[in-house]
Residue, then its C-alpha position, 0 to 999 in steps of 0.5 A: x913839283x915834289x912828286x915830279x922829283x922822286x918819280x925821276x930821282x935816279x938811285x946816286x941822287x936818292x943815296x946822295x939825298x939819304x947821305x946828307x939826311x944822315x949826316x944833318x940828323x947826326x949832326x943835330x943829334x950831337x949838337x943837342x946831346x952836347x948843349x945837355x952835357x954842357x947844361x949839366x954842370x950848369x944847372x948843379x952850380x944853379x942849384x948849389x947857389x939856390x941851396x946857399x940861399x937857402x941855408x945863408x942863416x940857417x940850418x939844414x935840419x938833415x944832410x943827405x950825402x949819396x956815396x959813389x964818387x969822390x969828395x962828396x961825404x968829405x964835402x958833407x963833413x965839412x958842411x957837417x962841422x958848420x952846421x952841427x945841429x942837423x943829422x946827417x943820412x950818409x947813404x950806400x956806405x960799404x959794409x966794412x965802414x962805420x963812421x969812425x972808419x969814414x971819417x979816418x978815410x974820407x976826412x981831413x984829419x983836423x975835421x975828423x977830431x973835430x966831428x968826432x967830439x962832438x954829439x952828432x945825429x948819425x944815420x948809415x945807409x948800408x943797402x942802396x945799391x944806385x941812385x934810386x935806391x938813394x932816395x928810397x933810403x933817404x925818403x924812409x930816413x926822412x918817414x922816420x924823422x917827419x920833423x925834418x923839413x929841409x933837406x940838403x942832398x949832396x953828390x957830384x955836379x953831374x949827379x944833381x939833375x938826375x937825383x933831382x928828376x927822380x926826387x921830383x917824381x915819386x915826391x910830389x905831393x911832399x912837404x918835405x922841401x929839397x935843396x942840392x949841393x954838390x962837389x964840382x968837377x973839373x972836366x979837363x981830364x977825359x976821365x971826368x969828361x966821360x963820366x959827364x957823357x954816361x950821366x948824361x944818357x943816364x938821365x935821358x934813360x931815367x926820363x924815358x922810365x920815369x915820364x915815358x913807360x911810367x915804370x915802377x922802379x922803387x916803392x916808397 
């Protein structure tokens, strides 16, 4: 029966056949390119909640805030001042900035006089570049300071599970146990939205590098 139609398929039904396979794939492929978009905010608030249960009567021993977007090192200030007693890694800070600089900018000036009186454990990352230098920075941050077990990472939602696949990679065999938090997004402006789409090829990008071509991109 099959090899009956396509002896006689004429060349519009064959065009035809091609058109509605293209339109299906295409279709299919945007489905499931928007399920991952929509998955992605999803699985920062799962983690958020993991890390709040996590930290709901302790201290994390450091906060790892990667900088690039918005609101994150405010975030981990803030997460800084009700948890003094853990270090703060704060990585791919500009080089002009010093803390006292970030926290004139980047913090609510009630939290900045707070922090800034107290005896605080500071690290400054000045040469990661992107997300995987993040981890490198972090993880040598972290080879210097081996009594530091729990380590809370902060980004953006939509950063969290790319950060997370890279961690998991190279940090296998780790003791080291990592927990995630993040500043939500709210998506209502095409801005946000798109900044969604791109992080969303990013980690398919990252997955093929990482889990596909096995590539070497950061030594730890």
């Amino acid at each position: 029966m099959l090899g009956k139609k396509y002896v006689f398929e004429t060349k519009s039904t064959r065009l035809r056949r091609l058109a509605f396979s293209g339109i299906l794939m295409t279709f299919v492929s945007l489905a499931l390119v928007m399920t991952f978009v929509i998955y992605i905010p999803m699985y920062a608030k799962h983690q958020k909640t993991k890390a709040s249960g996590a930290f709901f009567q302790k201290s994390p021993d450091a906060i790892a805030v990667f900088t690039g977007d918005k609101g994150r090192i405010s975030y981990a200030m803030e997460l800084l001042k009700k948890n003094p007693t853990s270090k703060l890694f704060i990585s791919g800070v500009y080089a002009a900035n010093s803390f006292e600089t970030l926290l004139n900018k980047q913090v609510d000036p009630h939290t900045g006089k707070e922090l800034s009186s107290t005896d605080l454990q500071i690290d400054l990352d000045y040469e990661s570049k992107n997300t995987f230098e993040n981890v490198r920075g972090t993880v040598n941050f972290l080879k210097s300071n081996p009594e530091l077990t729990n380590v809370l990472i902060i980004s953006s939602d939509y950063h969290i599970m790319r950060v997370n696949l890279i961690i998991s990679h190279f940090l296998t065999n780790s003791k080291t146990q990592f927990y995630y938090d993040s500043v939500p997004s709210s998506y209502t402006s095409w801005n946000e939205t798109r900044k969604l789409l791109k992080e969303a090829l990013k980690i398919a990008r990252t997955f093929i590098q990482l889990k596909i071509l096995r590539e070497d991109i950061i030594s730890l």
